[in-house]
C-alpha positions as CSV (number, residue, x, y, z in Angstrom):
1,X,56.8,-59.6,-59.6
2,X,54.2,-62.4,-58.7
3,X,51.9,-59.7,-57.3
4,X,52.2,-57.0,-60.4
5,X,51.3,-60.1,-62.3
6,X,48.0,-60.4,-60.5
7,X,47.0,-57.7,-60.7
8,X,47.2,-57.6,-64.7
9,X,45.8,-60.8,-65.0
10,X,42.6,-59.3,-62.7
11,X,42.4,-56.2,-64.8
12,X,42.4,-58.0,-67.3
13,X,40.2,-60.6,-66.5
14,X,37.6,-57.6,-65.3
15,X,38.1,-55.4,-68.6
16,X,37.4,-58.4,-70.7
17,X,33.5,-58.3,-70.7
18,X,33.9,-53.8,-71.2
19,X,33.7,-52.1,-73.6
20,X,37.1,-49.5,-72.9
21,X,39.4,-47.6,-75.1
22,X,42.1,-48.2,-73.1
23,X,43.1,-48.4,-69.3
24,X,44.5,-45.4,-68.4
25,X,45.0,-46.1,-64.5
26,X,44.7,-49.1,-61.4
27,X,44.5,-47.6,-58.2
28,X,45.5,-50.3,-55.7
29,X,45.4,-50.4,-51.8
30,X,48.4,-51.4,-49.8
31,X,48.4,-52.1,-45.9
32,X,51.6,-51.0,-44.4
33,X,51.7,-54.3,-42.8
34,X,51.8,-55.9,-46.6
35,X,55.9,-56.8,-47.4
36,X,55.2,-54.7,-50.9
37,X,57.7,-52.0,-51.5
38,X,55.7,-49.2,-53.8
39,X,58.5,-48.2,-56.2
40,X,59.3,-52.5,-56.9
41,X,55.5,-52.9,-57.1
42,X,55.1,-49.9,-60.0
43,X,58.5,-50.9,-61.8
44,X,56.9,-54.6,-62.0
45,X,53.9,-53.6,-63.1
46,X,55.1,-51.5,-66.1
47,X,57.6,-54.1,-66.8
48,X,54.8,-56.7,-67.1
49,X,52.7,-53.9,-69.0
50,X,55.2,-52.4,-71.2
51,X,54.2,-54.6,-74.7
52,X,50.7,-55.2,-73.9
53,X,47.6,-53.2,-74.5
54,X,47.9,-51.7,-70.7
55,X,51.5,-50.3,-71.9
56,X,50.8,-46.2,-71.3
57,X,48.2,-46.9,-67.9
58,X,49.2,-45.9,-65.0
59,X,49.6,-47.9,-61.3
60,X,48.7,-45.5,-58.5
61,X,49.3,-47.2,-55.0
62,X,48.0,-46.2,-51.9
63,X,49.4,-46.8,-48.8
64,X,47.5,-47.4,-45.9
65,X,48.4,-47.3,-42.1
66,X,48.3,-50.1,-40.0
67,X,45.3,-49.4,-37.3
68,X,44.4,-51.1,-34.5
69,X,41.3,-51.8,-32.4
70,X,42.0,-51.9,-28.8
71,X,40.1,-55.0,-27.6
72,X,40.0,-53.3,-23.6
73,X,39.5,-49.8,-24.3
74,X,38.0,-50.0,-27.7
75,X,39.5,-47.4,-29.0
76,X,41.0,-47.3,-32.4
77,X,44.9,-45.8,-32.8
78,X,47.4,-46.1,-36.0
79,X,50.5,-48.8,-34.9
80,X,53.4,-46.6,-35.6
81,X,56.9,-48.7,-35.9
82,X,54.8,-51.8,-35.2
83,X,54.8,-51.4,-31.4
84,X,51.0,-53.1,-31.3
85,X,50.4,-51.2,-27.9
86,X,46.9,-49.3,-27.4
87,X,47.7,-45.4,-27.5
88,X,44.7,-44.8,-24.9
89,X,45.2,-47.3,-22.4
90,X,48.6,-49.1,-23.4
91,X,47.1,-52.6,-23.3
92,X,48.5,-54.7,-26.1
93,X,45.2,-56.8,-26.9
94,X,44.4,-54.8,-30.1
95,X,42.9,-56.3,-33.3
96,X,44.0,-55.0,-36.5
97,X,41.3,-53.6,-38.8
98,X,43.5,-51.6,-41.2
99,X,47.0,-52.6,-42.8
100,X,47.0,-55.7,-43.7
101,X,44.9,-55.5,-47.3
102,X,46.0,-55.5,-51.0
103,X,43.3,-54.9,-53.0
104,X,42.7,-53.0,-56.5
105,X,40.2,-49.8,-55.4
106,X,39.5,-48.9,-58.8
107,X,40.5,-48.3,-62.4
108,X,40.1,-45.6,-64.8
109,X,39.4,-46.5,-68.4
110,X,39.0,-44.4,-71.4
């Protein structure tokens, strides 16, 4: 709920100074590595929407794969079933460049 929350309160902060009809849709960017379970995150959000002026806009998530860096080989593989282990060389020194974000891409306003 705390999350759907803030991200209201940044649309709205950000569509404060606009000049909009209304919002029609948040796109949002979720790292698989994030504890944020899409469905709870979009019932939230229209919960915390449903009276306000955001009421018919839409929350699109995206989820994206967790990707690692290998620090030896330097190759870059997705982390499937979090098994952090290099898919060229099997080292397990990788850095993680992709999976951990939560971040509002975009929004589409009328």
């Amino acid at each position: 709920m705390s999350i759907a929350q803030s991200i209201v309160s940044i649309v709205s902060e950000t569509l404060e100074k606009e000049e909009y009809q209304r919002l029609l849709e948040v796109v949002v960017d979720v790292g698989e590595l994030v504890a944020v379970v899409p469905d709870s995150l979009e019932f939230c959000y229209n919960a915390i929407t449903e009276n306000t002026e955001f009421h018919n806009s839409k929350l699109t998530i995206h989820v994206l794969p967790l990707i690692g860096k290998c620090r030896d080989c330097h190759r870059e593989s997705r982390v499937e079933q979090f098994d952090f282990v290099c898919a060229g060389c099997r080292g397990r020194d990788l850095e993680l460049i992709q999976g951990q974000e939560l971040n509002i891409s975009h929004l589409e306003v009328e």
